[in-house]
Z-matrix of the N, CA and C atoms (Angstrom, degrees):
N
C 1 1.451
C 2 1.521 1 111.31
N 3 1.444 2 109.36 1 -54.43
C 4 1.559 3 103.44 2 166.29
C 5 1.294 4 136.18 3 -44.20
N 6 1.310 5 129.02 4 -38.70
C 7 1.600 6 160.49 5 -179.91
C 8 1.990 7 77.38 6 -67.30
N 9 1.032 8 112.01 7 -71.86
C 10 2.074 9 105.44 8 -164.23
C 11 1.825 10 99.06 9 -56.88
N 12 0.892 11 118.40 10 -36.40
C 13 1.667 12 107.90 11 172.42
C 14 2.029 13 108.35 12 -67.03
N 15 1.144 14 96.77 13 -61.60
C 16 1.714 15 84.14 14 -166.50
C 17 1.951 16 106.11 15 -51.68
N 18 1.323 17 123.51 16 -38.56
C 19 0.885 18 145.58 17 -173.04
C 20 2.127 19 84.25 18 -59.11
N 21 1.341 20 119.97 19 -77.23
C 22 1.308 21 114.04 20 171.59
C 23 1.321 22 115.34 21 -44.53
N 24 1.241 23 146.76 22 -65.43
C 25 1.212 24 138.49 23 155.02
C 26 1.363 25 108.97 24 -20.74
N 27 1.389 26 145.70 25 -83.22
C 28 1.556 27 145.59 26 -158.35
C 29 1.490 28 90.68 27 -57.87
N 30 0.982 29 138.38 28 -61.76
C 31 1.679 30 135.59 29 -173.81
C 32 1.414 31 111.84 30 -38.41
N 33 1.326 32 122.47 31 -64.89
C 34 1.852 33 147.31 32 176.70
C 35 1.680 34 94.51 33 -48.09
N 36 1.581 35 130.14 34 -85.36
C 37 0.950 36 140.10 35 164.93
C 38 1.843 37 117.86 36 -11.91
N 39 1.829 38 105.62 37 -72.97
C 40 1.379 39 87.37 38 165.66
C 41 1.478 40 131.56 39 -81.15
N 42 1.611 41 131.83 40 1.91
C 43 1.100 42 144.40 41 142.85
C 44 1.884 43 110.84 42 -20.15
N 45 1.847 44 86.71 43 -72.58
C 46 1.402 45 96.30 44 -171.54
C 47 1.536 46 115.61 45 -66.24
N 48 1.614 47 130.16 46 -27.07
C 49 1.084 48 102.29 47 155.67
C 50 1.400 49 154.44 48 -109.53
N 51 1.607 50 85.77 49 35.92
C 52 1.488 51 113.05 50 -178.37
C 53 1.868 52 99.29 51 -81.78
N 54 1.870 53 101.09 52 -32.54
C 55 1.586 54 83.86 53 -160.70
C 56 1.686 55 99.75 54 -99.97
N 57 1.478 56 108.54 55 25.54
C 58 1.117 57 89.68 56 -172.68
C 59 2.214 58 114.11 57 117.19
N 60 1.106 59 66.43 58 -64.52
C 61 2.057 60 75.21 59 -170.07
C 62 1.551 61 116.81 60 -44.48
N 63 1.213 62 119.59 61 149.01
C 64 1.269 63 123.05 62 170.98
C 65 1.264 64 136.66 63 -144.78
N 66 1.105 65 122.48 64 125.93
C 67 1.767 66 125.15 65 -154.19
C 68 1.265 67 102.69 66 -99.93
N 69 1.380 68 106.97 67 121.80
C 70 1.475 69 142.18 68 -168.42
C 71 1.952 70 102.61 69 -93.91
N 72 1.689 71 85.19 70 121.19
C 73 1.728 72 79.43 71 173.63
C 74 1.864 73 127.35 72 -59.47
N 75 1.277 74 89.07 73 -0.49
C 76 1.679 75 97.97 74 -171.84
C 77 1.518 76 105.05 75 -123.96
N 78 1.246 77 131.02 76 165.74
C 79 1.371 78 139.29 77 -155.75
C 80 1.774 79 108.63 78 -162.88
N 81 1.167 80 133.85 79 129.08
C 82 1.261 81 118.24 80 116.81
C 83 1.312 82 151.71 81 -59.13
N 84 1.368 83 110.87 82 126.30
C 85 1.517 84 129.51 83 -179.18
C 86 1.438 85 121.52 84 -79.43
N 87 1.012 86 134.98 85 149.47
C 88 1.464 87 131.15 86 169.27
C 89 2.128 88 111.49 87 -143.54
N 90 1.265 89 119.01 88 135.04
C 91 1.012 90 120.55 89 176.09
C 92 1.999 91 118.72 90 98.13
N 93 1.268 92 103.65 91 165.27
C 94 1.151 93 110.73 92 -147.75
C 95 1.953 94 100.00 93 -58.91
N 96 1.472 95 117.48 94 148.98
C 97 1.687 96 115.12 95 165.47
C 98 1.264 97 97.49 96 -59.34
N 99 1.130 98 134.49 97 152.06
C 100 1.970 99 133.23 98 139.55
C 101 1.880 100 101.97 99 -67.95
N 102 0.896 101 79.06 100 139.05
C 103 1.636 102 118.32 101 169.20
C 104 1.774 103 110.54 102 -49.20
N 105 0.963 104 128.78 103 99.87
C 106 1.549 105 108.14 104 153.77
C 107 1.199 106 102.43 105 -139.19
N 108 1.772 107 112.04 106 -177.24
C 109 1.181 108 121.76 107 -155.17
C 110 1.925 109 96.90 108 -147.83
N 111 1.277 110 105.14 109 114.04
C 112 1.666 111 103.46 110 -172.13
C 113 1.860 112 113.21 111 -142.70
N 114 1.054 113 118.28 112 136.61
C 115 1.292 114 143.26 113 169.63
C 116 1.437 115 103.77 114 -32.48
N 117 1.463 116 128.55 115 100.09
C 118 1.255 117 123.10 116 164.53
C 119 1.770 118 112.95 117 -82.66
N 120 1.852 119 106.57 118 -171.01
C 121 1.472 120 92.99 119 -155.82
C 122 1.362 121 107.95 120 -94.12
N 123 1.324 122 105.05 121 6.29
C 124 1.582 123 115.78 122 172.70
C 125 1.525 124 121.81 123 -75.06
N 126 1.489 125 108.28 124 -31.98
C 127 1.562 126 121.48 125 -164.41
C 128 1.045 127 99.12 126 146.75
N 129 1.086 128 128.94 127 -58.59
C 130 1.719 129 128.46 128 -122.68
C 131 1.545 130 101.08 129 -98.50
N 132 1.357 131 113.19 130 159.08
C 133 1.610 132 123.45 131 -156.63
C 134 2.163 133 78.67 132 -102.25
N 135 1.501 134 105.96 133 125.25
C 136 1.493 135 96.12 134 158.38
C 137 1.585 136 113.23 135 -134.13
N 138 1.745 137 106.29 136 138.29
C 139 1.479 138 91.03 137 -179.54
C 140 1.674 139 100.94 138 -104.59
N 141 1.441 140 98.31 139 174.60
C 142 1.326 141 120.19 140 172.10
C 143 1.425 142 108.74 141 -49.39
N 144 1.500 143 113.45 142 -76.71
C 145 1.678 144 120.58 143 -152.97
C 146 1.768 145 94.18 144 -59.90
N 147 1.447 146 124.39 145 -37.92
C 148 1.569 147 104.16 146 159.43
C 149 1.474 148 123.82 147 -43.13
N 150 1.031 149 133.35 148 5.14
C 151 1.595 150 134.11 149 174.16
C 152 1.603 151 121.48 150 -115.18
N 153 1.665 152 93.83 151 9.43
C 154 1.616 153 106.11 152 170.36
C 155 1.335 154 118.17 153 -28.42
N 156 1.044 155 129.67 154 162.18
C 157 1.800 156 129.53 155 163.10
C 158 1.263 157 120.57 156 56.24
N 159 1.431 158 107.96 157 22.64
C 160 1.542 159 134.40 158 -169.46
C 161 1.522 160 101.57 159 -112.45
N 162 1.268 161 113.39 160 177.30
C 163 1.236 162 113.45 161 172.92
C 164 1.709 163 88.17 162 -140.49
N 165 1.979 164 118.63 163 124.83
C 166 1.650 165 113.05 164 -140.89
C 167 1.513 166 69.60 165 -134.49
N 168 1.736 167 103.89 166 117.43
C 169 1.565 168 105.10 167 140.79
C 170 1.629 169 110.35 168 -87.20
N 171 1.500 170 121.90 169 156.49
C 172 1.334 171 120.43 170 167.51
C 173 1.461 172 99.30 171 -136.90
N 174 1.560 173 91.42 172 119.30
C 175 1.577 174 86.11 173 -177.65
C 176 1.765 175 113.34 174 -116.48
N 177 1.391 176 117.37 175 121.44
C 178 1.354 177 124.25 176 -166.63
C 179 1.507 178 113.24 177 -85.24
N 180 1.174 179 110.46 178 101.38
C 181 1.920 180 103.37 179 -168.59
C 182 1.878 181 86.38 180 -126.41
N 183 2.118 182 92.77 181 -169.23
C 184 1.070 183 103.46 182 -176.72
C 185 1.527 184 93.52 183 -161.32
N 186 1.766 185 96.54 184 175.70
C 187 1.924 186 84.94 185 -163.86
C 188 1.289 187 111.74 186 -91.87
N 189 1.441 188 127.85 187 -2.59
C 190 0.832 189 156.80 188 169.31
C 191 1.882 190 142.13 189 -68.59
N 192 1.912 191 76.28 190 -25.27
C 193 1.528 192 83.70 191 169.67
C 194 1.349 193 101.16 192 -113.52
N 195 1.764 194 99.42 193 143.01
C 196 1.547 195 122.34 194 -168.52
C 197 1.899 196 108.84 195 -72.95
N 198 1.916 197 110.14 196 -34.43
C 199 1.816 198 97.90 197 171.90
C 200 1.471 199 109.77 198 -74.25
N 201 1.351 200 115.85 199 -21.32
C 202 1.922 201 101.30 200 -179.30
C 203 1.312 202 103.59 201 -71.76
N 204 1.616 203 133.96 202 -36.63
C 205 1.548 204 120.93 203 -151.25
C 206 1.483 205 84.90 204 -90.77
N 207 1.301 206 133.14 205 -6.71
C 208 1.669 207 131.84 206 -179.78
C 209 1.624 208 100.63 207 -82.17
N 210 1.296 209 116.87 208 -45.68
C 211 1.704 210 135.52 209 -147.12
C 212 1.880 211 87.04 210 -82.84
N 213 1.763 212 118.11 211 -40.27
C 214 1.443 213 109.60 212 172.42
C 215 1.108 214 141.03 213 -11.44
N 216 1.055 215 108.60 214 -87.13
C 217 1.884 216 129.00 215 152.09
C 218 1.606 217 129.06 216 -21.10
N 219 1.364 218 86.84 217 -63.83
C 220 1.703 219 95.16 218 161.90
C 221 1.822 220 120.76 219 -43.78
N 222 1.383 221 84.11 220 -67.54
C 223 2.038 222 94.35 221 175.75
C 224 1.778 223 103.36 222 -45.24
N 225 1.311 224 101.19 223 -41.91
C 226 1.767 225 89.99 224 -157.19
C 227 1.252 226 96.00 225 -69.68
N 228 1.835 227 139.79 226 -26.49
C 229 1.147 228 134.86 227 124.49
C 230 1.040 229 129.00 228 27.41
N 231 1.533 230 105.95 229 -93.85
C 232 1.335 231 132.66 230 -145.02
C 233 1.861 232 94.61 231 -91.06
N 234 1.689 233 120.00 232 -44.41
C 235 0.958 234 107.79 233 171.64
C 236 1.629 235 130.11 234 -58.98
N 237 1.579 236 99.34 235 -37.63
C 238 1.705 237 87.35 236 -177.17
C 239 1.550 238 124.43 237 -62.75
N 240 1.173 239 106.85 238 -41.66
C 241 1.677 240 137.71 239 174.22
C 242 1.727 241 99.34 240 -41.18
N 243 1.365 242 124.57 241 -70.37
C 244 1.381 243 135.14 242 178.33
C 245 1.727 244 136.17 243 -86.76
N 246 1.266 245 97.05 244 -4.57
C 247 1.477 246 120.92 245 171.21
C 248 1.869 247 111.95 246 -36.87
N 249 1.618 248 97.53 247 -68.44
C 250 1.085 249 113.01 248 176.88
C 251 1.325 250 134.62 249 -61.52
N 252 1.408 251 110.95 250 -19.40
C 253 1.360 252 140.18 251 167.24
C 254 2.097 253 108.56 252 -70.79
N 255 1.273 254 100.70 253 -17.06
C 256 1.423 255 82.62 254 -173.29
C 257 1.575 256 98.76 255 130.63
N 258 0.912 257 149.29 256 12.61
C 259 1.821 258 142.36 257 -133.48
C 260 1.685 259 96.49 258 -141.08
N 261 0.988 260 105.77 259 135.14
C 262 1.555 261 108.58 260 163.06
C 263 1.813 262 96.30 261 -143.77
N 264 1.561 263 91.74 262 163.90
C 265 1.761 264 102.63 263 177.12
C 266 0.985 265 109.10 264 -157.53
N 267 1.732 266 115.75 265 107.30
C 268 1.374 267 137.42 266 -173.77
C 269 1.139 268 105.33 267 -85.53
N 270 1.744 269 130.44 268 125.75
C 271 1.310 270 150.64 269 -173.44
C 272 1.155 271 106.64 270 -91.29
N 273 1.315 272 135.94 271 105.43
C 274 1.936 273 126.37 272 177.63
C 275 1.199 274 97.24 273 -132.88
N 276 1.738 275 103.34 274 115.79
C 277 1.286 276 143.36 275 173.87
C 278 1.622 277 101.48 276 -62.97
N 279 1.170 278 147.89 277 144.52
C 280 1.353 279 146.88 278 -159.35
C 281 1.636 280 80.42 279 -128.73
N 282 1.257 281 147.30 280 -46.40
C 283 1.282 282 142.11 281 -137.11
C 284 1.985 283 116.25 282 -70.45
N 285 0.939 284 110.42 283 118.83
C 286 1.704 285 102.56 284 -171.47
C 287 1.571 286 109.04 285 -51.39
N 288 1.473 287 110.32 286 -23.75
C 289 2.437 288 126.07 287 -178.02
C 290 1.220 289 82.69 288 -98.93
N 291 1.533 290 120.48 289 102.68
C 292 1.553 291 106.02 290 173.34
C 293 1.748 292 96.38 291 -97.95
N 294 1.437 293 110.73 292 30.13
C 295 1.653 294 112.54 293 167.34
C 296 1.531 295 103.85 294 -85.92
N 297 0.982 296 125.58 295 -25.98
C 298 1.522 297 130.42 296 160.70
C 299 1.334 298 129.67 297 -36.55
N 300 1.386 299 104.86 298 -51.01
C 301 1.343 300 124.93 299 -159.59
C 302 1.837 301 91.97 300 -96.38
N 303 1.369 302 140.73 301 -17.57
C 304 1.024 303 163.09 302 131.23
C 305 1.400 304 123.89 303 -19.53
N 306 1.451 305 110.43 304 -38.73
C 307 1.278 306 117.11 305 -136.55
C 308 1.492 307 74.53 306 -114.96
N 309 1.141 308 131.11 307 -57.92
C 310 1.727 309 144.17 308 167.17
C 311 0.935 310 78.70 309 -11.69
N 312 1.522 311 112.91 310 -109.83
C 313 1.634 312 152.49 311 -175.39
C 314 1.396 313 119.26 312 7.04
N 315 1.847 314 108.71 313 -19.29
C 316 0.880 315 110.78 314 -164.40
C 317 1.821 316 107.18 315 -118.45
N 318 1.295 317 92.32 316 12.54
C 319 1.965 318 118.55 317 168.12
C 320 1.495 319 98.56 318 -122.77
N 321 0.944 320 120.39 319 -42.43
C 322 1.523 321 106.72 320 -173.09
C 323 1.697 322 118.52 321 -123.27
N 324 1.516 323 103.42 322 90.72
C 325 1.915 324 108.25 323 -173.42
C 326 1.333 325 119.32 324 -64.31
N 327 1.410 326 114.43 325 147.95
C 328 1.299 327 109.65 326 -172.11
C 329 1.659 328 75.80 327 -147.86
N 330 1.695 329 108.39 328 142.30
C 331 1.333 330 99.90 329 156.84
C 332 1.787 331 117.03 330 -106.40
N 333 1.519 332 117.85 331 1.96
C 334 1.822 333 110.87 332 157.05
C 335 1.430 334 115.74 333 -50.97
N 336 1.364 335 92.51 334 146.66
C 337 1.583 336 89.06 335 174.31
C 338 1.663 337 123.01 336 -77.60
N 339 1.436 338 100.61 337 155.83
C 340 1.390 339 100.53 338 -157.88
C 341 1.715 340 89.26 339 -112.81
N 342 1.371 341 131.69 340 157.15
C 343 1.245 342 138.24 341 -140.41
C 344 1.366 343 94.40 342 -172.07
N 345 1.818 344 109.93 343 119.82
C 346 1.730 345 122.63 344 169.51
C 347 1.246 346 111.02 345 -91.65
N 348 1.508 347 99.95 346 128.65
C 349 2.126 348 94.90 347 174.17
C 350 1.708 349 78.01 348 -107.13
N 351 0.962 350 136.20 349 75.52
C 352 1.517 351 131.60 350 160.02
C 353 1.402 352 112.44 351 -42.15
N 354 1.474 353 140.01 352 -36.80
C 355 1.222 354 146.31 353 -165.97
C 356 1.787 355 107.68 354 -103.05
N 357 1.387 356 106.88 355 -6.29
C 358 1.309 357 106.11 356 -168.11
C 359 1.582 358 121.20 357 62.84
N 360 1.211 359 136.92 358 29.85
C 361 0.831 360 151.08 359 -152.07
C 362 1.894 361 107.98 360 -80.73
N 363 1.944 362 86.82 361 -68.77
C 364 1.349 363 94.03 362 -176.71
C 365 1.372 364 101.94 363 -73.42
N 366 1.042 365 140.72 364 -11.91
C 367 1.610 366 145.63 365 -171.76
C 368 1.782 367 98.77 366 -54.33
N 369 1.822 368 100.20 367 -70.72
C 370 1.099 369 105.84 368 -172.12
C 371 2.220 370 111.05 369 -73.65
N 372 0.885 371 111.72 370 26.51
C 373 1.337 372 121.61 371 -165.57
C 374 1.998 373 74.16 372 -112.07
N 375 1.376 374 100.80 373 -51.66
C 376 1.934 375 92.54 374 -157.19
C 377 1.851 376 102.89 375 -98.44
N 378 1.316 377 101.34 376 34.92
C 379 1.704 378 108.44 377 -154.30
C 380 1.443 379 114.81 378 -11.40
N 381 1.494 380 111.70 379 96.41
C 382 1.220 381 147.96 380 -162.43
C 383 1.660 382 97.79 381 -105.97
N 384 1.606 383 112.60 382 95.00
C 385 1.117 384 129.52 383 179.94
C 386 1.434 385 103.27 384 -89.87
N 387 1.575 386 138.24 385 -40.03
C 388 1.197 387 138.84 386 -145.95
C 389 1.504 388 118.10 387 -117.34
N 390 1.050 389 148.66 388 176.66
C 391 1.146 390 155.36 389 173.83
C 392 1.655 391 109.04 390 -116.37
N 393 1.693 392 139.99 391 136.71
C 394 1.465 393 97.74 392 -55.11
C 395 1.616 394 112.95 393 -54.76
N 396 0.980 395 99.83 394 -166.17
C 397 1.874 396 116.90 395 165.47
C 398 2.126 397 109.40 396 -156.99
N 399 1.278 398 73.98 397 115.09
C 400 1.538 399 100.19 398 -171.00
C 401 1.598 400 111.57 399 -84.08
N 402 1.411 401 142.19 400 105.12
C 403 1.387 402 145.55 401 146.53
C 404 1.521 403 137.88 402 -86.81
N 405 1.372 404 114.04 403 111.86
C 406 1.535 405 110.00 404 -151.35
C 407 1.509 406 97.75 405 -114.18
N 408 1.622 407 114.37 406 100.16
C 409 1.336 408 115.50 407 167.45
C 410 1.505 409 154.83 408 -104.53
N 411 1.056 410 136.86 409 129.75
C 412 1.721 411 135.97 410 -119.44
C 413 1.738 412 103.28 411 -81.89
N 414 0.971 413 123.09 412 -171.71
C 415 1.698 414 118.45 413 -159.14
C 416 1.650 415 89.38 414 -92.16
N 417 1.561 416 133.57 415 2.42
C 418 1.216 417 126.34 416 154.40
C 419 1.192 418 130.94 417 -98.84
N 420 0.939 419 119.84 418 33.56
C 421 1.811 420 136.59 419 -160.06
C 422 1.492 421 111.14 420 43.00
N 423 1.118 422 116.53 421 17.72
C 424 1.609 423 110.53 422 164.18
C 425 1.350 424 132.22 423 -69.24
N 426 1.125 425 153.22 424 135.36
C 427 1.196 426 158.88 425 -167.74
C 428 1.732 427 108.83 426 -89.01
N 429 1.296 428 110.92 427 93.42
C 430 1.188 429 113.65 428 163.58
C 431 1.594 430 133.60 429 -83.07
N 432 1.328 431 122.27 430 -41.82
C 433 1.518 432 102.96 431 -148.41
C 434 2.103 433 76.96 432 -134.26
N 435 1.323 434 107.05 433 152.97
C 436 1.676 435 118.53 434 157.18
C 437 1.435 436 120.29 435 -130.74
N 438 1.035 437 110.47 436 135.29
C 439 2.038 438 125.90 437 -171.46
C 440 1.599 439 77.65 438 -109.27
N 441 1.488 440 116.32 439 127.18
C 442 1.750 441 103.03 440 114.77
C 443 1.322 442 119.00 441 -128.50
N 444 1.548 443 100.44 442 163.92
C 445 1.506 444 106.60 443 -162.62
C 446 1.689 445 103.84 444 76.49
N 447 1.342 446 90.38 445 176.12
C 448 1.593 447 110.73 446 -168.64
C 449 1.608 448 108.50 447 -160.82
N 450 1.738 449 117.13 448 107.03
C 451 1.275 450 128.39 449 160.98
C 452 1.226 451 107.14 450 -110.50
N 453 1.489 452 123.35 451 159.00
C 454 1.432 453 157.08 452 -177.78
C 455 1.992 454 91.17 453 -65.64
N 456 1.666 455 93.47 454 106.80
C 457 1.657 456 93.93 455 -175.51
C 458 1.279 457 91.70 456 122.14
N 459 1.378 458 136.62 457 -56.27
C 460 1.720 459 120.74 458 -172.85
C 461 1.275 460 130.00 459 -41.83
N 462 1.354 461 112.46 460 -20.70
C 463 1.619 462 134.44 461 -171.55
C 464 1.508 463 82.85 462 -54.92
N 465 1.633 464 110.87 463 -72.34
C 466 1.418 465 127.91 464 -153.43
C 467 1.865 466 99.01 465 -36.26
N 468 1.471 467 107.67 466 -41.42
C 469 1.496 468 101.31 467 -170.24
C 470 1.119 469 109.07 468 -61.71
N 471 1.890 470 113.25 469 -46.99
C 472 1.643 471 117.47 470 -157.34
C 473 1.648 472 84.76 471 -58.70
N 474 1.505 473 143.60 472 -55.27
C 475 1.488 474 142.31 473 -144.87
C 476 1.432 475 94.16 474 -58.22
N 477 1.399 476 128.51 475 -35.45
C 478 1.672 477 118.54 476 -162.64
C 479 1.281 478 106.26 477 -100.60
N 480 1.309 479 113.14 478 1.38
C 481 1.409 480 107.57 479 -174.18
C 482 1.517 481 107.13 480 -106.02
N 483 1.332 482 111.02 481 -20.08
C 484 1.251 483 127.09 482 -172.89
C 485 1.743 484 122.35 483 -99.10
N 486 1.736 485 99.16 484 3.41
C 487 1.393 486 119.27 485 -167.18
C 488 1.704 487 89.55 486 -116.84
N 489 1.675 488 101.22 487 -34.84
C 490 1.755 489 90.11 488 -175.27
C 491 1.664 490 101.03 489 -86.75
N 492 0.912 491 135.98 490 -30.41
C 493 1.652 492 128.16 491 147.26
C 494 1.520 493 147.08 492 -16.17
N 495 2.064 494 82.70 493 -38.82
C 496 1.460 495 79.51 494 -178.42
C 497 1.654 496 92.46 495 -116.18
N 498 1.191 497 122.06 496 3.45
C 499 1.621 498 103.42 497 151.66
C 500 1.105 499 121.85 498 -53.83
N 501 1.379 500 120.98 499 -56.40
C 502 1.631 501 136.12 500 -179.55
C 503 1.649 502 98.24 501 -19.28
């Protein structure tokens, strides 16, 4: 069954650039985030809609993939710089051993909070096809902007997207 999807995938893929089309690692979003509520790495249970009037990256990585543990650094970046401005950036570990994602954490510091979807829960809530996959939502809990994947230069987008956000 797997083998008939990639096989569907390679078909769709060269479809699209047979007719032309081209899929952009970035996206506009439209419409409300869903709500969840998840175990950060401190203890504490934090939800989304508590981050109202914020401007909320959520970035979905794993310890495993080589552009999120690269893309790290950058975010902790982008969070300290804009924090004060209004900015938060929720870290959600996709991994079911979130001792993994732990074990990183402990080569590469970040002070955002970091957040386990152990069940994949919110994953399939933000249908999170990619490794990472970036969602940047506006100080009304709306869902504006989607990254997937992560190249050297994406930062530059999250900074303008995350600067025209907090004009709003």
């Amino acid at each position: 069954m797997s083998g008939m999807i990639s096989i569907r995938s390679l078909c769709l893929s060269i479809y699209l650039l047979l007719v032309g089309v081209t899929v952009s690692h970035a996206a506009e979003l439209s419409g409300k985030a869903p709500d969840f509520t998840l175990k950060s790495m401190n203890g504490k249970n934090l939800k989304l809609s508590e981050f109202r009037g914020q401007v909320v990256m959520l970035n979905f990585w794993a310890s495993w993939c080589a552009p999120c543990r690269q893309e790290m650094p950058l975010l902790e970046d982008l969070y300290k710089k804009y924090k004060p401005l209004g900015f938060t950036l929720l870290g959600v570990n996709v991994e079911q051993d979130s001792s993994k994602a732990s074990t990183l954490l402990r080569s590469i510091k970040v002070s955002f909070p970091i957040l386990f979807d152990n069940q994949n829960k919110v994953s399939k809530l933000f249908t999170v096809s990619a490794m990472p996959t970036t969602v940047i939502v506006d100080r009304d809990g709306n869902m504006r902007y989607l990254h997937q994947g992560y190249k050297p230069g994406y930062e530059l987008e999250y900074q303008k997207q995350i600067r025209s956000l907090l004009r709003e």
